[in-house]
N, C-alpha and C positions, 0 to 999 in steps of 0.2 A: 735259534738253536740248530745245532748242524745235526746231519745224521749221516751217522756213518754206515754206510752202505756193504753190504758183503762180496766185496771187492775183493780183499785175501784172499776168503777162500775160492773164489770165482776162476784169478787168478793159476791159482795152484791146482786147482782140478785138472784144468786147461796146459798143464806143466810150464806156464810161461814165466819166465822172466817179468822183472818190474820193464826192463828194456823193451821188451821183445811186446809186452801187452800195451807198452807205452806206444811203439811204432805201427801194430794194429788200429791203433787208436786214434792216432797221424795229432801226436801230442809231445812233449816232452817228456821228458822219466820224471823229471823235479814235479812238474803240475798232475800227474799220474800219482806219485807218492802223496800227494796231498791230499788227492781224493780218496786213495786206500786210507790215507790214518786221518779220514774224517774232521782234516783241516779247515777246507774245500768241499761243496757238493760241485758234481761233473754237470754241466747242462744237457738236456734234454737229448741231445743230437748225437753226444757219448752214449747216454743210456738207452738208446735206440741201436745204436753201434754196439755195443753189448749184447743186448737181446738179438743182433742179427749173428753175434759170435758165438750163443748158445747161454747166456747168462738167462735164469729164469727168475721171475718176480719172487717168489719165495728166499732165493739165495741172496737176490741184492736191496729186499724190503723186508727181509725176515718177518715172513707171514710164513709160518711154520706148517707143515704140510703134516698131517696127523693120518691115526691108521684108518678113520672113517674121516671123508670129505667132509667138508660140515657143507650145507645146501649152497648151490649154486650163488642164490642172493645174498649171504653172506659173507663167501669169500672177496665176490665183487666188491662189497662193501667195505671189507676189509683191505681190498687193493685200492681203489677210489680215495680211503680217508687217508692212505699213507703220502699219496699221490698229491692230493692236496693240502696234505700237511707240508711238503717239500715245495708245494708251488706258493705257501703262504711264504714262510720261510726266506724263498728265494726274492718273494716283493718285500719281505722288511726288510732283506739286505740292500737292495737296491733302493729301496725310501732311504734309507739311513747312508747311503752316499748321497743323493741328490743335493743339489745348491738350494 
């Protein structure tokens, strides 16, 4: 299962172009577009690129940021399980191309 990531509005905060975040990104617009409409997840090394360009875990894991924090070990938690839902994710893609 893919998950689409809060790319759009990441994007658009940012006032950038699909272009313009594509070449930030040192990507294509076509392979960009994929990962915004959750065709595609970006690897790790984009999403690191991202976070360096101001994208914050809440925007692009939609862990929803509420008017009280909820405790420390919990939001962890909540960032940890999405994290390795996306790292599971990314090994059944890649088990299911293998020879």
């Amino acid at each position: 299962m893919k998950h689409k990531l809060g790319l759009r509005s990441f994007r658009k905060r940012l006032g950038f172009s699909t272009d313009e975040i594509a070449e930030k990104l040192g990507c294509i617009k076509s392979t960009y577009f994929s990962w915004e409409n959750g065709r595609r997840e970006p690897p790790l090394e984009i999403i690191r690129k991202l976070f360096v360009l101001g994208a914050t875990v809440e925007e692009l894991f939609g862990v929803k940021a509420t008017t009280s924090l909820p405790p420390k070990a919990e939001f962890e938690k909540q960032v940890w399980l999405a994290l390795v839902k996306i790292i599971e994710d990314c090994g059944a893609t890649l088990s299911a191309k293998a020879p």
